[in-house]
N, C-alpha and C positions, 0 to 999 in steps of 0.2 A: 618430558612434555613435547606436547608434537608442535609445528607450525604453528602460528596464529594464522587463520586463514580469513579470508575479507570476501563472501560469494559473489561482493560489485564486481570483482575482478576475476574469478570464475566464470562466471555465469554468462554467456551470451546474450541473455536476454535482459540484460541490466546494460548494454551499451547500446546508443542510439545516438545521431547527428541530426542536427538542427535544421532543416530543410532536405532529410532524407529521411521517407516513408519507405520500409520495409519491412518484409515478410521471417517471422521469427518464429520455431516451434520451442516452446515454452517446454521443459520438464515438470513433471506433478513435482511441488513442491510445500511445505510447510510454515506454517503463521500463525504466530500471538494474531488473536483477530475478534475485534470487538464491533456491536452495531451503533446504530445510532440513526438520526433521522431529521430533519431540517437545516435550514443554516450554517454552514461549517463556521462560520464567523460568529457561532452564539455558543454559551455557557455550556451546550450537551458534548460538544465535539472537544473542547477543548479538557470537560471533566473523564471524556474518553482518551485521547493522549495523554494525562495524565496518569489514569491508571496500565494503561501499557507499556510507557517506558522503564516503570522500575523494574516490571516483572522481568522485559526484555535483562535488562542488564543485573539483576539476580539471577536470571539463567546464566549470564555471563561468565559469571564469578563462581556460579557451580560447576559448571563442565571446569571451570579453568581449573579449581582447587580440586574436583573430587574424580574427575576425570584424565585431567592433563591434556585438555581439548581445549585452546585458547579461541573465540573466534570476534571477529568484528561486529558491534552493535550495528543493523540493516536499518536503511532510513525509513521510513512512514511511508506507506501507503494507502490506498483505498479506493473500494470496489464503489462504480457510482450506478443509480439508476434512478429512473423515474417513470409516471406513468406514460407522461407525455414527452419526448426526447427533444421536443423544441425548449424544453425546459432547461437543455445544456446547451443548445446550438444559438438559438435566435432569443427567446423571451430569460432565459437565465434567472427564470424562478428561485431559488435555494431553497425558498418553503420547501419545495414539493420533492427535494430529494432525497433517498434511501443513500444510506452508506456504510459499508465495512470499513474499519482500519485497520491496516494488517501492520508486520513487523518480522522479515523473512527470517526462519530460524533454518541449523542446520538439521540435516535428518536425524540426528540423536540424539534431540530435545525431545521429550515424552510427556505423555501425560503425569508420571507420577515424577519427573521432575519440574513442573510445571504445580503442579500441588503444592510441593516441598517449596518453591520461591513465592508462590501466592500467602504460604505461612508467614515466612519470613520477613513480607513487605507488611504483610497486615498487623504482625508482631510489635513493628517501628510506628505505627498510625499510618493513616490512610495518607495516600500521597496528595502534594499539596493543589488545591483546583480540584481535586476527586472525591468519591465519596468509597465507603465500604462496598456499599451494593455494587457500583460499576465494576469494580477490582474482583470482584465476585463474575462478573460477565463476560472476563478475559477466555477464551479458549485455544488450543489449537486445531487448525483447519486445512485440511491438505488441498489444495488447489490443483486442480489438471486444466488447465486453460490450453493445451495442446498448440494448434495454429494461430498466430496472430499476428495481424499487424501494426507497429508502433512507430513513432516518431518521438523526437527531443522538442518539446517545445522552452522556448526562453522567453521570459517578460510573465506578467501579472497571468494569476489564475484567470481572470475574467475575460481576456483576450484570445483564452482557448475557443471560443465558439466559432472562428472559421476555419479553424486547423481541422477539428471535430466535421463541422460542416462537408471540407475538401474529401476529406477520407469515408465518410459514410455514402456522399452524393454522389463522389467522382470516380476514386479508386478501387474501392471494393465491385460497386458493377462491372466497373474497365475489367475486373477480375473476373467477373463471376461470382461474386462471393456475396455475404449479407453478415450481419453482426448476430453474433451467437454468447449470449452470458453475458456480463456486465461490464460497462467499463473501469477501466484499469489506470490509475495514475501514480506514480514514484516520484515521492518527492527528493532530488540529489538535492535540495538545497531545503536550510533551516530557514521555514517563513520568521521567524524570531529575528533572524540578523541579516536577512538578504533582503534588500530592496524590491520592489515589484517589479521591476523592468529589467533584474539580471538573477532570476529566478529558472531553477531551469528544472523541468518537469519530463519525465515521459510518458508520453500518450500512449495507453493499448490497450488492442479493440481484439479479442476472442472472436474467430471467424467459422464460415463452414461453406459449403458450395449454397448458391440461391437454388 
């Protein structure tokens, strides 16, 4: 069996510091990734991380057993958008927001092994908070978000609207630049057992020249 390998610690683009905005090119990379659409605080979002974690970690247990590819379950993420972008920054609507939840896989997670763990999980009953259908909606998605810039944010998701603000209003013009594809958040921390005020997030915003 090879390494167990963990891609937080690989990956360049999974490190970021608390009060440093930087420029990072993203690799195409691969995601358990499911939709969803209003309130992250209401019944759709939370019956969608339910169906995503188990498949995550039955892919887990396939590579490890069938493969001898051990690797680290990736934290939660999710792509945000909306129609109106004050709806992240100043008014923090929730209704009004579109979302992906992803779940970074290694590149030799496939479709037909992804098949093969969606049997398996469905076989034990539907995971708990989820339904059939959503478990059904899980896919893999290969993301090329190329250039971007991100930061660490710490403390409560709600308090992101001036960090979001600094960097769309301030940073990317100072650049040249403008927001291209959707935003990008990584959650290192489990909203379940961390406090709101020592929460820690990374912001990232897929760029392009203006």
């Amino acid at each position: 069996m090879t390494a167990k390998i963990d891609l937080k610690r690989e990956l360049d683009a999974y490190r970021a510091k608390q009060g440093e905005v930087r420029f990072v090119d993203v690799p195409p990379l691969s995601y358990l990734a499911i939709d969803g659409h209003g309130d992250p605080n209401g019944p759709a979002f939370a019956e969608a991380v339910a169906a995503l974690y188990p498949l995550a970690y039955a892919l887990k247990m396939a590579s490890k057993r069938e493969l001898g590819r051990d690797f680290t379950v990736m934290p939660l993420e999710g792509l945000w958008s909306a129609d109106d972008w004050s709806s992240f920054t100043d008014a923090r609507d929730k209704t009004r927001w579109d979302w992906t939840l992803l779940i970074l896989q290694p590149d030799w997670i496939d479709e037909a092994m992804l098949e093969a763990a969606r049997e398996r999980v469905a076989a034990k009953g539907a995971p708990e908070g989820s339904s059939a259908a959503r478990l059904a909606d899980v896919r893999l998605e290969r993301l090329e978000e190329g250039r971007c810039v991100q930061t660490l944010h710490v403390g409560a998701f709600d308090d992101e609207g001036p960090v979001l603000a600094r960097i769309h209003d301030e940073i990317l013009p100072a650049h040249g630049l403008r927001p291209r594809g959707r935003h990008h958040e990584i959650y290192l921390s489990d909203a379940r057992r961390v406090e709101p005020a020592k929460r820690r997030t990374i912001l990232r915003q897929p760029v392009e020249p203006a």
